[in-house]
FIZALUM-64681 format. One line per field, with one value per residue: residue number from 1; residue in one letter; x, y, z of N, C-alpha, C in turn. Coordinates in Angstrom, 3 decimals. Layout:
<kefis>
volum: NUM,...
sese: a,...
neast: X,...
nnorth: Y,...
nup: Z,...
caeast: X,...
canorth: Y,...
caup: Z,...
ceast: X,...
cnorth: Y,...
cup: Z,...
</kefis>
This chain:
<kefis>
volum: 1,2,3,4,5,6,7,8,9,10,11,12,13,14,15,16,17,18,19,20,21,22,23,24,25,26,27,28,29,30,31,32,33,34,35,36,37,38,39,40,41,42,43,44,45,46,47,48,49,50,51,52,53,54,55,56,57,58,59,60,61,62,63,64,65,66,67,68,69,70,71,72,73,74,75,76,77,78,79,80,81,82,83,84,85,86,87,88,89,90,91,92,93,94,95,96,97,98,99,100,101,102,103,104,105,106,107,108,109,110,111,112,113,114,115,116,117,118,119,120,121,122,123,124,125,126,127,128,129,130,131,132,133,134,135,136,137,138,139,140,141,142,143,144,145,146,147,148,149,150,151,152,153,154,155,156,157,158,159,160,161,162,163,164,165,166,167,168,169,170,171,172,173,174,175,176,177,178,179,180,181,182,183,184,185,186,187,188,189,190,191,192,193,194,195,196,197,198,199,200,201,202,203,204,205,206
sese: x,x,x,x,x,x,x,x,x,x,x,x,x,x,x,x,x,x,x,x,x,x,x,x,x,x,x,x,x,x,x,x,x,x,x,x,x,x,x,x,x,x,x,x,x,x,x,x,x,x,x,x,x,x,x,x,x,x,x,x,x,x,x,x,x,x,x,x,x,x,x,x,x,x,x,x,x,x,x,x,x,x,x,x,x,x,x,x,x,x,x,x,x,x,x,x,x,x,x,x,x,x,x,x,x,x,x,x,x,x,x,x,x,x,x,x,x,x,x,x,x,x,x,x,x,x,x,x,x,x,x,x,x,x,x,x,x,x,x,x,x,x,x,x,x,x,x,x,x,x,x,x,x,x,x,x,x,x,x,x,x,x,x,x,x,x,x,x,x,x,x,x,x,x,x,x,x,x,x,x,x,x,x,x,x,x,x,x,x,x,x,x,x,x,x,x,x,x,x,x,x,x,x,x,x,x
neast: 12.710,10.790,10.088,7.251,7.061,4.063,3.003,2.526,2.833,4.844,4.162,1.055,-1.301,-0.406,-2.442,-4.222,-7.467,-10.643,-10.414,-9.735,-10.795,-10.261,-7.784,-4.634,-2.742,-3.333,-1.450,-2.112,-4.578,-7.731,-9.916,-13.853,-15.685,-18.005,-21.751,-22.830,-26.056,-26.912,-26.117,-26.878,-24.129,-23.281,-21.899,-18.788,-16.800,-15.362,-13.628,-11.579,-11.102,-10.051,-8.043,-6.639,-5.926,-4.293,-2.356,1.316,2.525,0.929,-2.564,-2.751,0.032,1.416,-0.051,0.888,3.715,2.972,2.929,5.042,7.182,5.822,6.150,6.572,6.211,8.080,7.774,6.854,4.278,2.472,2.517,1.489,-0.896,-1.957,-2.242,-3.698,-5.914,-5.912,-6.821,-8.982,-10.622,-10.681,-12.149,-14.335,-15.735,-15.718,-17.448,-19.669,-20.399,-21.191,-23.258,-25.226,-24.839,-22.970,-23.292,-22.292,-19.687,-18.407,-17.651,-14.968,-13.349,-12.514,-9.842,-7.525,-8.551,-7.783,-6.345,-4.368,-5.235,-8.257,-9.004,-8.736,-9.902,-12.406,-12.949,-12.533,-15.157,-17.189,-16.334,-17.078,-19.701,-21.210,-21.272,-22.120,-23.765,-24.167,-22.061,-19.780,-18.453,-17.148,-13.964,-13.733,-13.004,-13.127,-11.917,-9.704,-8.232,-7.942,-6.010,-3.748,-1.060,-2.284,-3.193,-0.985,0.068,1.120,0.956,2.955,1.225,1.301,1.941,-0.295,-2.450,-1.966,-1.682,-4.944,-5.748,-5.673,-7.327,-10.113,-11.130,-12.972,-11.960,-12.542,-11.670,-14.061,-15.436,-15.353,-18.473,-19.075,-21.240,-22.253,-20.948,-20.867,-21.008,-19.618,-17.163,-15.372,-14.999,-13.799,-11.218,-10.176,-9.949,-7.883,-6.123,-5.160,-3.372,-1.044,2.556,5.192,7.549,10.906,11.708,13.370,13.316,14.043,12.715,10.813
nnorth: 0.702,3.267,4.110,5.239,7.062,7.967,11.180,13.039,16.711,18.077,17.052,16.656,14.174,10.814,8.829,6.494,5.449,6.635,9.703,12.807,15.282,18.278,19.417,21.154,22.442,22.087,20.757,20.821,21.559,20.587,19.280,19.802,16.679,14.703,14.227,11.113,8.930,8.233,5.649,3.859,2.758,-0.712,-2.592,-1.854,-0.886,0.960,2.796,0.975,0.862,3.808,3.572,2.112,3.459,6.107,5.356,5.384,3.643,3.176,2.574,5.266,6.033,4.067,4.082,7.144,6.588,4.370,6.287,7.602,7.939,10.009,12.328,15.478,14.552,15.183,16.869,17.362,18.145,17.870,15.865,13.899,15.370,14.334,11.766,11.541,12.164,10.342,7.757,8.816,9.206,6.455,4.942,6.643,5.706,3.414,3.116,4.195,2.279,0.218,1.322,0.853,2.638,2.493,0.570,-2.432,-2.173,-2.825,-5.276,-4.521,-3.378,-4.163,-5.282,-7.266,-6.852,-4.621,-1.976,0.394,1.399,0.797,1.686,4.356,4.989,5.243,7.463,9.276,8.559,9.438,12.334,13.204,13.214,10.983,8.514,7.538,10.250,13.545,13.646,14.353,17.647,21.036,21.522,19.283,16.562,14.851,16.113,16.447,18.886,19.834,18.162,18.144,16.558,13.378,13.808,12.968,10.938,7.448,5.259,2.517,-0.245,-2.564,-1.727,-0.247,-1.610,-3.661,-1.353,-0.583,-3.286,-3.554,-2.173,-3.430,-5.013,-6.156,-6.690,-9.148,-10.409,-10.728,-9.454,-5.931,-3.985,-1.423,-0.397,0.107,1.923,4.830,7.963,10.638,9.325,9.478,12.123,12.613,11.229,12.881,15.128,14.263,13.577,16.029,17.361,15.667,14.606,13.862,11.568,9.750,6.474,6.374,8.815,10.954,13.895,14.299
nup: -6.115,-4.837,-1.163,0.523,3.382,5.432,7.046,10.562,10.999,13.648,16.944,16.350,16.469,15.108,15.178,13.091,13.050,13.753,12.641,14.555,13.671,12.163,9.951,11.369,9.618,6.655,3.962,1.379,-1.238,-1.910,-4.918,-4.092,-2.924,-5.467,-4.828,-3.773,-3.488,0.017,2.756,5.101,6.934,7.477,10.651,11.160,9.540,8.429,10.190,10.417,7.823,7.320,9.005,8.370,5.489,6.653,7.980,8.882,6.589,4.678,2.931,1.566,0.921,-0.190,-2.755,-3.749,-3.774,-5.877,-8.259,-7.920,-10.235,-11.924,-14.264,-12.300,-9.765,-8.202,-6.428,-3.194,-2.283,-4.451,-4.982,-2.873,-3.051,-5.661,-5.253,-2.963,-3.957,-6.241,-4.810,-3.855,-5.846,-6.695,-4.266,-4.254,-7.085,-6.016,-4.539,-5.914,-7.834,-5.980,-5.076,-7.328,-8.955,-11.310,-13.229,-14.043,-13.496,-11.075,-10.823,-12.510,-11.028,-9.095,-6.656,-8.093,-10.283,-11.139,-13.567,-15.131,-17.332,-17.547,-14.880,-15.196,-17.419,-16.849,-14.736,-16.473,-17.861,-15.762,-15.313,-18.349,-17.372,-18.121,-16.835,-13.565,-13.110,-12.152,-10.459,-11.849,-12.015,-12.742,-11.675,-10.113,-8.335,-10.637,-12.113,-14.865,-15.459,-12.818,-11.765,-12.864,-12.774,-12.337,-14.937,-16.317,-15.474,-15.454,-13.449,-11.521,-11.910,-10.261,-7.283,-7.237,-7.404,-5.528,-3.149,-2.786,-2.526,-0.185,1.285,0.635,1.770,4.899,8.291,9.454,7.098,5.348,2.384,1.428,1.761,-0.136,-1.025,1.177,2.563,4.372,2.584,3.711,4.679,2.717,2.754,5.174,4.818,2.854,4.718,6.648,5.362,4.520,6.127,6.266,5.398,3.104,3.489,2.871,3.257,6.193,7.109,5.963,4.252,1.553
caeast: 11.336,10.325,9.400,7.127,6.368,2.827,3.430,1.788,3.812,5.462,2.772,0.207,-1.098,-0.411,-3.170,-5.597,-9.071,-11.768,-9.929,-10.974,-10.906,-9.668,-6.322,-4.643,-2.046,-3.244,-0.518,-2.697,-6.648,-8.463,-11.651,-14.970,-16.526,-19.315,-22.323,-23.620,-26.907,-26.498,-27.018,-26.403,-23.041,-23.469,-21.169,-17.579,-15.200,-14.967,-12.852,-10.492,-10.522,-9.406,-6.773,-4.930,-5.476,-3.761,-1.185,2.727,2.817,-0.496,-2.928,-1.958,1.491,1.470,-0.677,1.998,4.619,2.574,3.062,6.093,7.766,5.325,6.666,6.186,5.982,8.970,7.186,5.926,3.092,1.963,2.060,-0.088,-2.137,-2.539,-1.983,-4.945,-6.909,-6.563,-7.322,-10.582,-11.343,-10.979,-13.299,-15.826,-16.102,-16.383,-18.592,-20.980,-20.987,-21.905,-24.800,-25.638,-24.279,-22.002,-23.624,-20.944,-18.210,-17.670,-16.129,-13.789,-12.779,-11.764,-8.434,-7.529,-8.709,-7.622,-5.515,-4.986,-6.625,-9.462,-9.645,-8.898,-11.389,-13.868,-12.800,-13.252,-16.605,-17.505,-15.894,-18.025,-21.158,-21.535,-21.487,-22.186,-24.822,-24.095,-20.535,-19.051,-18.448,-15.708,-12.910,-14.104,-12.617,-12.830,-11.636,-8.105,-7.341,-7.200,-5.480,-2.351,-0.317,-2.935,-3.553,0.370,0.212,1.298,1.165,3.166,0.215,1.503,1.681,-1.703,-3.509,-1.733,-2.517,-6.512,-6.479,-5.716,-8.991,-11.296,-11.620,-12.602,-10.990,-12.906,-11.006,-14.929,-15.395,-15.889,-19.520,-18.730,-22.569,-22.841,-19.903,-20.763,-20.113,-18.936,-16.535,-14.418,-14.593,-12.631,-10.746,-9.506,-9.667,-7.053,-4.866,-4.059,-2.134,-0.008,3.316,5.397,8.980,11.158,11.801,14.400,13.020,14.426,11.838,11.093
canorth: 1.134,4.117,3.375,6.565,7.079,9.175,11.559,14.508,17.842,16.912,17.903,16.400,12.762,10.111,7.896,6.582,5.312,7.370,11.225,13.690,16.787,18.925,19.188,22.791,23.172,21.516,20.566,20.572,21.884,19.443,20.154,18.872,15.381,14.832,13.907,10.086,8.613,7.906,4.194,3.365,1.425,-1.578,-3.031,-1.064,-0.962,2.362,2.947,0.553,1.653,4.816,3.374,1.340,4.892,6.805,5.067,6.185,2.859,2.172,2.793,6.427,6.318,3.540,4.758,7.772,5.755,4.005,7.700,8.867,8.063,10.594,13.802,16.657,13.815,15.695,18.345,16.634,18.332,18.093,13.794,14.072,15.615,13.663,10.444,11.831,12.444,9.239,7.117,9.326,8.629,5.161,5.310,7.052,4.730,1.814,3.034,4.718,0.636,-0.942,1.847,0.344,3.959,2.100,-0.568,-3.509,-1.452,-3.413,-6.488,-4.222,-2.093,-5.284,-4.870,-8.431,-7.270,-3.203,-1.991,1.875,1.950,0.769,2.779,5.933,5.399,4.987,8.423,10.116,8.929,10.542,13.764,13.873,13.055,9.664,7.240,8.432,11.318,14.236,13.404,15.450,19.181,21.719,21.890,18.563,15.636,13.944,16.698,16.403,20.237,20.189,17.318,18.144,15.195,12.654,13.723,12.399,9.469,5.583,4.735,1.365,-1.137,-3.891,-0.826,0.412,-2.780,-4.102,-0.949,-0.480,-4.413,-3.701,-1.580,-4.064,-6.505,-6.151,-7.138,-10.130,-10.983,-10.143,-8.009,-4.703,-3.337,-0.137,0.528,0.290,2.834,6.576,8.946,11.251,8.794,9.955,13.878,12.874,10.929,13.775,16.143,14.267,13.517,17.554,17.795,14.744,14.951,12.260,10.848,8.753,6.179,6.715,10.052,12.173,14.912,14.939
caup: -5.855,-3.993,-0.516,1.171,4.489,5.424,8.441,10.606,11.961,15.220,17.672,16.283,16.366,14.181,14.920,12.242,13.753,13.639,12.906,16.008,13.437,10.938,10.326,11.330,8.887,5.638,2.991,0.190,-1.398,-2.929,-4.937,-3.490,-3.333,-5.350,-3.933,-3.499,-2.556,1.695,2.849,6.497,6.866,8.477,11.053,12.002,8.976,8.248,11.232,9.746,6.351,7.909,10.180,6.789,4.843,6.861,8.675,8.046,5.681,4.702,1.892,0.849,1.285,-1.011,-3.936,-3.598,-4.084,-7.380,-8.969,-7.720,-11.061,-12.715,-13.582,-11.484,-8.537,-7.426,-5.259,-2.378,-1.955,-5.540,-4.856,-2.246,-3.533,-6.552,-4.578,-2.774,-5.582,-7.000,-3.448,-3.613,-6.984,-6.998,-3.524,-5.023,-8.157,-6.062,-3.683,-6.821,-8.166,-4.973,-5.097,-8.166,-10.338,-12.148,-13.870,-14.987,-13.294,-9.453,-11.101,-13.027,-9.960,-7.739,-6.724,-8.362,-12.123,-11.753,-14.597,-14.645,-17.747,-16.773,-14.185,-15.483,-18.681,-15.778,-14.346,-17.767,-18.157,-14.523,-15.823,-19.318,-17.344,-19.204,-15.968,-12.207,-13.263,-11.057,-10.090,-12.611,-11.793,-12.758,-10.858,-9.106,-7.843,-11.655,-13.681,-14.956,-15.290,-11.714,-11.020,-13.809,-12.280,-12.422,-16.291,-16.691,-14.741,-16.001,-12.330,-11.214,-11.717,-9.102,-6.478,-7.148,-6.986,-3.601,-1.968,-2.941,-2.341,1.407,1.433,0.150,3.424,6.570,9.333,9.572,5.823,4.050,1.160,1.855,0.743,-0.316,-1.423,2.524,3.380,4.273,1.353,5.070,5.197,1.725,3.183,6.128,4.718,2.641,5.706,7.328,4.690,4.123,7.243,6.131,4.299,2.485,3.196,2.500,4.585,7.154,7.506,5.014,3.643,-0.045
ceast: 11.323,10.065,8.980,6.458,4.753,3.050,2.760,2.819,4.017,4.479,1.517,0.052,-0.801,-1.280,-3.957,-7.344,-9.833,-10.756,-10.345,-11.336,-10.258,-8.555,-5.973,-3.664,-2.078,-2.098,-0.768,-4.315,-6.438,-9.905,-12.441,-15.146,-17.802,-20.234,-23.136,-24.664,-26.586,-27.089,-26.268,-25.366,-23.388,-22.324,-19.863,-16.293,-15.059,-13.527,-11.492,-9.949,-9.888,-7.846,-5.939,-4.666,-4.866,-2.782,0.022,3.061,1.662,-0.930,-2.284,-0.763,2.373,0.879,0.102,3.119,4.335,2.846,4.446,6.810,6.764,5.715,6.144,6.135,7.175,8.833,6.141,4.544,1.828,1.754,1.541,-0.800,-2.609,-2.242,-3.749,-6.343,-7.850,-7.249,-8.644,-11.470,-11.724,-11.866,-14.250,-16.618,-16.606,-17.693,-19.929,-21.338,-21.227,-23.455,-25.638,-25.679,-23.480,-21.952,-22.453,-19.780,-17.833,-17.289,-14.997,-13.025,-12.492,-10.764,-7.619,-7.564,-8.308,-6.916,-5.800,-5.508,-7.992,-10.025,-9.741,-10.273,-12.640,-14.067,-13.330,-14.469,-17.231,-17.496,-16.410,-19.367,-21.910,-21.984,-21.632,-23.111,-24.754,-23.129,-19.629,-19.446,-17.231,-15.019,-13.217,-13.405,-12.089,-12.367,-10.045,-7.352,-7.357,-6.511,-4.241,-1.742,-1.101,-3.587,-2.121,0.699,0.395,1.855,2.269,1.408,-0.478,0.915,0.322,-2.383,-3.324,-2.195,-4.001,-7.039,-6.554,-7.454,-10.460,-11.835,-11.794,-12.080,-11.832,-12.052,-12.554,-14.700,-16.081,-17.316,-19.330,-20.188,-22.797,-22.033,-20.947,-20.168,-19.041,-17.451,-14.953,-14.065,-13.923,-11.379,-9.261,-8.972,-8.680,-5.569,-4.018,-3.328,-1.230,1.324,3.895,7.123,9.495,11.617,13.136,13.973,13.194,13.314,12.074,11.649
cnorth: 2.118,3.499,4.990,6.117,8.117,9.686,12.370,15.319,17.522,17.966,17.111,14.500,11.855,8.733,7.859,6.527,5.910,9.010,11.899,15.421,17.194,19.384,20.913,23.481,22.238,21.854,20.792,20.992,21.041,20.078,19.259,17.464,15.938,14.016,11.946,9.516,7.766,6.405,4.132,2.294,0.674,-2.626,-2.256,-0.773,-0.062,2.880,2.372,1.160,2.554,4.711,2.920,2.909,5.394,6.455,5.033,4.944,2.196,2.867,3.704,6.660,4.832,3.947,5.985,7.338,4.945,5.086,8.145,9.193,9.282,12.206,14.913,16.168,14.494,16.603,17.039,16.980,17.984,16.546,13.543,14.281,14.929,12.115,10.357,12.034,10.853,7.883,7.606,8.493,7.388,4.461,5.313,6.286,3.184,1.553,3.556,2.950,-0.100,-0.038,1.408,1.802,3.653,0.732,-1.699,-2.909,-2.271,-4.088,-5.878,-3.516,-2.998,-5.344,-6.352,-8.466,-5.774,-3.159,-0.373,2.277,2.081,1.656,4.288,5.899,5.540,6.369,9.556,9.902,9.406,11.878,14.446,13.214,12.098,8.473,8.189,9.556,11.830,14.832,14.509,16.921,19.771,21.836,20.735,17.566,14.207,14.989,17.107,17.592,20.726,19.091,16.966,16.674,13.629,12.374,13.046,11.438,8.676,5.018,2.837,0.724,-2.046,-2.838,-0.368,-0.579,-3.217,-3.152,-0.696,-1.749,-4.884,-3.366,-2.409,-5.178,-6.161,-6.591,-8.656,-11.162,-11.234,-9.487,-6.967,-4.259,-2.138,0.348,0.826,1.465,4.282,7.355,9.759,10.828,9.210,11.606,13.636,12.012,12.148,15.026,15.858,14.240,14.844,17.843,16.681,15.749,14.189,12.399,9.810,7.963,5.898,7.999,11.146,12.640,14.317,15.607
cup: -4.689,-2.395,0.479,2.489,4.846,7.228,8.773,11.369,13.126,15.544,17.943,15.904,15.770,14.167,13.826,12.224,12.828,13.754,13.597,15.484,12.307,10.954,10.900,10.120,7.094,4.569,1.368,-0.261,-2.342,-3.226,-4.337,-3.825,-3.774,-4.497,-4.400,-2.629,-1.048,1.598,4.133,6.174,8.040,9.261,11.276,11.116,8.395,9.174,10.511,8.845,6.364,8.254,9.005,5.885,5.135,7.804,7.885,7.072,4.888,3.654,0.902,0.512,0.051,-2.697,-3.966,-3.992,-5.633,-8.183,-8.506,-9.051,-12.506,-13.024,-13.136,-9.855,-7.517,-6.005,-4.359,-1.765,-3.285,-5.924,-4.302,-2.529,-4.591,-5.884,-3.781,-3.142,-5.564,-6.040,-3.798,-4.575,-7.026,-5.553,-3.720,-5.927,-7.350,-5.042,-4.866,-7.325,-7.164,-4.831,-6.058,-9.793,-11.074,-12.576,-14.803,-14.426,-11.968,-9.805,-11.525,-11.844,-8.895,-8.253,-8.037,-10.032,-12.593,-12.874,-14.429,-16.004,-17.513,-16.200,-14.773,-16.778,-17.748,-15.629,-15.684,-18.293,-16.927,-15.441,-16.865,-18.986,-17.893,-17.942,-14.521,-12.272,-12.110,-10.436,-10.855,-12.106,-12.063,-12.049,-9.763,-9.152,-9.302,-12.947,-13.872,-15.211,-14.148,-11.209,-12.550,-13.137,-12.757,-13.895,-16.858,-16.729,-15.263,-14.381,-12.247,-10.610,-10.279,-7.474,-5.949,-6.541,-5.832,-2.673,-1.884,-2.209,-0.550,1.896,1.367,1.025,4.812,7.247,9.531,8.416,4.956,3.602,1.699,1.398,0.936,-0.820,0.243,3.008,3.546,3.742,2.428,5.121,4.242,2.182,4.907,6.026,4.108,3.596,6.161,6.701,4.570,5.217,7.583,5.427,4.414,2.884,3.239,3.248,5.016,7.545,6.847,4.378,1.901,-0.638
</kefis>
C-alpha cells in the first residue's frame, strides 16, 4: 500500500489551523466551488477540519493515496489534484445534505456506509443538474471532463472511507454538522492545498 506524505516548499509553513493566506506557488488549478446556501457554523471545528486536511499525514494525503493506483496517478501533480477534487466533492455533498439539498443522501454519505459508487452516482447527478440545483456548471468542481483522473478512478474503498471518517467528528468525538460548516470553509481549503505536493514517505518526491 502506498503510503503519501502532504508537504509545502521549504520556506513556507506547514501548519494546518486556520490557513493565514493564499498559497504563492500553487501546484495545481482547480475549477470553482459551487455555490451553497450560508448558515453560521456553530462552535470551532472548522479549524480542525482544516488542521486533519492538511496535515503531512492527514485527510488529503490519504484520499491521495486511495487513487494512487489509478492511471495517470503517476504525475504528482495530476493526484493532487484529483485527490483534491474528490475531498471537495465529497465536502460539498455532505455539506449540500446537512442543508437539506440532498434529500435521502446524509445517511448514504456517512463515512461507515460510503462505497465509491455511491458516491460517485451522487456526483453525476450534481453534474446533470438532477440533485443539488445550481451546483452543476461547466468546467466545475462536478464535471468529469475536467477532472480526467477522477473519471478513471476505482479508488481503494477501505482508504477512502478511513480518511473522510476522520472528518466527520469533532474533537469532542460528535458528529460533525456539516449543514452548520461555512461553504468559505471548502475555498480555503482548496486554496491551501495548491501549494502542497505529495511524497512518499521517507521523503522521496513522486
Amino acid at each position: 500500500m502506498i503510503q503519501l506524505l502532504l508537504t509545502k516548499p521549504e520556506g513556507a509553513s506547514q501548519e494546518g489551523g486556520v490557513p493565514g493566506g493564499a498559497s504563492s506557488a500553487p501546484a495545481n488549478t482547480l475549477a470553482p466551488l459551487p455555490p451553497l446556501p450560508l448558515r453560521h457554523a456553530r462552535g470551532s471545528t472548522h479549524p480542525t477540519l482544516l488542521a486533519r486536511a492538511l496535515r503531512p499525514e492527514g485527510t488529503l494525503a490519504r484520499v491521495c493515496a486511495a487513487l494512487a493506483d489509478t492511471p495517470g496517478a503517476d504525475d504528482p501533480d495530476a493526484l493532487l489534484e484529483a485527490g483534491v477534487s474528490l475531498l471537495l466533492r465529497a465536502l460539498f455533498l455532505r455539506c449540500a445534505a446537512g442543508r437539506g439539498l440532498l434529500p435521502g443522501a446524509e445517511e448514504s454519505l456517512a463515512p461507515g456506509r460510503l462505497a465509491w459508487d455511491g458516491l460517485r452516482e451522487l456526483c453525476c447527478a450534481v453534474a446533470r443538474g438532477e440533485a443539488a440545483p445550481g451546483a452543476a456548471s461547466p468546467g466545475g468542481l462536478f464535471d468529469d471532463d475536467a477532472h480526467p483522473l477522477l473519471r478513471a478512478a476505482r479508488p481503494d474503498e477501505r482508504l477512502l472511507a478511513g480518511a473522510l471518517r476522520e472528518l466527520s467528528e469533532a474533537p469532542d468525538g460528535a458528529p460533525v454538522d456539516f449543514g452548520a460548516l461555512p461553504v468559505r470553509l471548502l475555498g480555503t481549503l482548496q486554496e491551501e492545498a495548491s501549494g502542497r505536493r505529495l511524497v512518499r514517505r521517507g521523503g522521496r518526491l513522486l
